[in-house]
C-alpha positions in Angstrom: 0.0 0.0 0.0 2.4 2.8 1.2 4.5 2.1 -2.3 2.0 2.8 -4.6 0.3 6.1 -2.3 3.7 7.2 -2.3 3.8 7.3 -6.1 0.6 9.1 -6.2 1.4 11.9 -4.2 3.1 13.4 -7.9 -0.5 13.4 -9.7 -3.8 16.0 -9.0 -6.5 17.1 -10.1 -5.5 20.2 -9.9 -1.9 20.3 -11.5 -2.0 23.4 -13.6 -1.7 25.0 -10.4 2.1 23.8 -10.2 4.0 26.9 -11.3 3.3 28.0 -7.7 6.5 25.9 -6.8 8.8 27.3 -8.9 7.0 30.7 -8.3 7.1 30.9 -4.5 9.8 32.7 -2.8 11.1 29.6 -0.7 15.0 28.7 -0.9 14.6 24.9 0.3 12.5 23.4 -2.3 13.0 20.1 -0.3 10.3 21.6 1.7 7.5 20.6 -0.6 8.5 17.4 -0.5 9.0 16.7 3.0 5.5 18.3 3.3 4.1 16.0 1.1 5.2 13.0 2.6 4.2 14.6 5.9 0.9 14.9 5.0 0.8 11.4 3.7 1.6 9.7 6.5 -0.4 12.2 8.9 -3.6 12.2 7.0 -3.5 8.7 5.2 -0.4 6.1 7.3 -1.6 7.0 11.0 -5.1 7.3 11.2 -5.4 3.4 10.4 -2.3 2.6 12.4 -3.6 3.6 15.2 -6.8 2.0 14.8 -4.9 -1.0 14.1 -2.9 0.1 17.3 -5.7 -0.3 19.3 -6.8 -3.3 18.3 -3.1 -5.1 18.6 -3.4 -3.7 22.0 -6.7 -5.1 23.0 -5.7 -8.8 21.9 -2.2 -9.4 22.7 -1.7 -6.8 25.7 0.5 -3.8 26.5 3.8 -6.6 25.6 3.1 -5.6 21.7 3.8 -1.8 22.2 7.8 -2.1 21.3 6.6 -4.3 18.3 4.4 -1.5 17.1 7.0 1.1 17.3 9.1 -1.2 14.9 6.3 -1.7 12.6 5.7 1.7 12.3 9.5 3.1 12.0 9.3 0.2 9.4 6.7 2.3 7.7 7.8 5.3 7.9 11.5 4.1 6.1 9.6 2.4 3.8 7.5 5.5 2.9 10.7 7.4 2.9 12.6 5.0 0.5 9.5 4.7 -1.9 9.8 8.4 -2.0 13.3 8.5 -2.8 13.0 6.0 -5.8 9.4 6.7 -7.6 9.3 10.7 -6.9 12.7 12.1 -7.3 13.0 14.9 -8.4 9.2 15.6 -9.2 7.4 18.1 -7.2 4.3 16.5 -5.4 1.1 16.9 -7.2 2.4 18.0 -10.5 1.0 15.9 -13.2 -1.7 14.9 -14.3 -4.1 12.5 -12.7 -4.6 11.3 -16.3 -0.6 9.5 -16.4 -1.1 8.1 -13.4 -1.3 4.7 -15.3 2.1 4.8 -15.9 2.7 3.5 -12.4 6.5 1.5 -12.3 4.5 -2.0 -11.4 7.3 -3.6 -10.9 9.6 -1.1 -8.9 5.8 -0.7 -7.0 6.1 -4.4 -6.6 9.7 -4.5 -5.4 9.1 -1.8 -2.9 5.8 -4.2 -1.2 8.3 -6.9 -0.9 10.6 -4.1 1.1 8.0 -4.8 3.7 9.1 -8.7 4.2 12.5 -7.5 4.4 11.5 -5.7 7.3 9.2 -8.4 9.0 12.7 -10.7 8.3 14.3 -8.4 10.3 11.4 -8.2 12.8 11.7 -11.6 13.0 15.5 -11.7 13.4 15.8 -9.3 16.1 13.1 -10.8 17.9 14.9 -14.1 18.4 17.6 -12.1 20.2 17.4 -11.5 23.8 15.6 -7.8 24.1 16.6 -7.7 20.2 13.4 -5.6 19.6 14.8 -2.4 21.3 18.2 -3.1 19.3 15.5 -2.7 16.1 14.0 -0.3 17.5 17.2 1.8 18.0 18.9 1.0 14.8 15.3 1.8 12.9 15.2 5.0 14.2 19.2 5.7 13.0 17.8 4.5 9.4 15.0 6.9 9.7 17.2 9.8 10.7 19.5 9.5 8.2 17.4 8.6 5.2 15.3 11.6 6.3 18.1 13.9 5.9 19.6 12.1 3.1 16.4 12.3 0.7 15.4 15.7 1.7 18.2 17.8 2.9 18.0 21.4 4.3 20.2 22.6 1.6 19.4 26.9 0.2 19.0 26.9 -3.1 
């Protein structure tokens, strides 16, 4: 899922509209981005997280907290890595809704299978004595740096 509503945040309705980014007086045009993938996983990733949250909760106890802080740093690098590879360089909600066919199915495809990666390493670290706080740590390192990696605070 977060793959191909990553790839989506490029296309509107409304796209004419785009010569506003180059327009505006702003000197980090990284900002856009970062506020597009802000706003995805605001509005869209962690509204039904948290429902899910609560329902992870209810059945297997407060004990799954630490796993749902990995899942979602897992999310969140996934968002930030399907960012990265199907928007570069494009500011978000520039095309037309009509292209948006032209999807990449089978970097969208590779990117969903980025998610088992993670659940290996889920897995992995879980088999280690308090291995989930090791993930948990070294997720939110990955997070970090991708972050600043893929949208630096650079003036241009």
């Amino acid at each position: 899922m977060i793959p191909t509503a990553v790839h989506m945040l490029k296309y509107s309705e409304s796209y004419k509209g785009s010569w506003v980014f180059r327009a505006a007086p702003v000197s980090n045009l990284a900002s856009f981005n970062r506020s597009a993938v802000k706003a995805f996983i605001v509005k869209l990733y962690l509204p039904i997280f948290i429902v899910l949250c609560a329902a992870f909760t209810w059945i297997f106890s407060i004990r799954i907290v630490p796993d749902l802080f990995v899942v979602f740093l897992s999310g969140f690098l996934q968002t930030i890595i399907s960012y990265k590879l199907l928007n570069d360089g494009v500011y978000p909600y520039t095309q037309s809704v009509e292209f948006s066919q032209d999807m990449n199915t089978g970097l969208n495809i590779l990117l969903s299978l980025l998610a088992g990666l993670f659940a290996l390493g889920h897995y992995f670290f879980l088999t280690i004595s308090n291995g989930i706080y090791l993930y948990l740590g070294l997720l939110v390192v990955l997070n970090v740096v991708s972050w600043i990696k893929v949208f630096p605070n650079e003036q241009t």
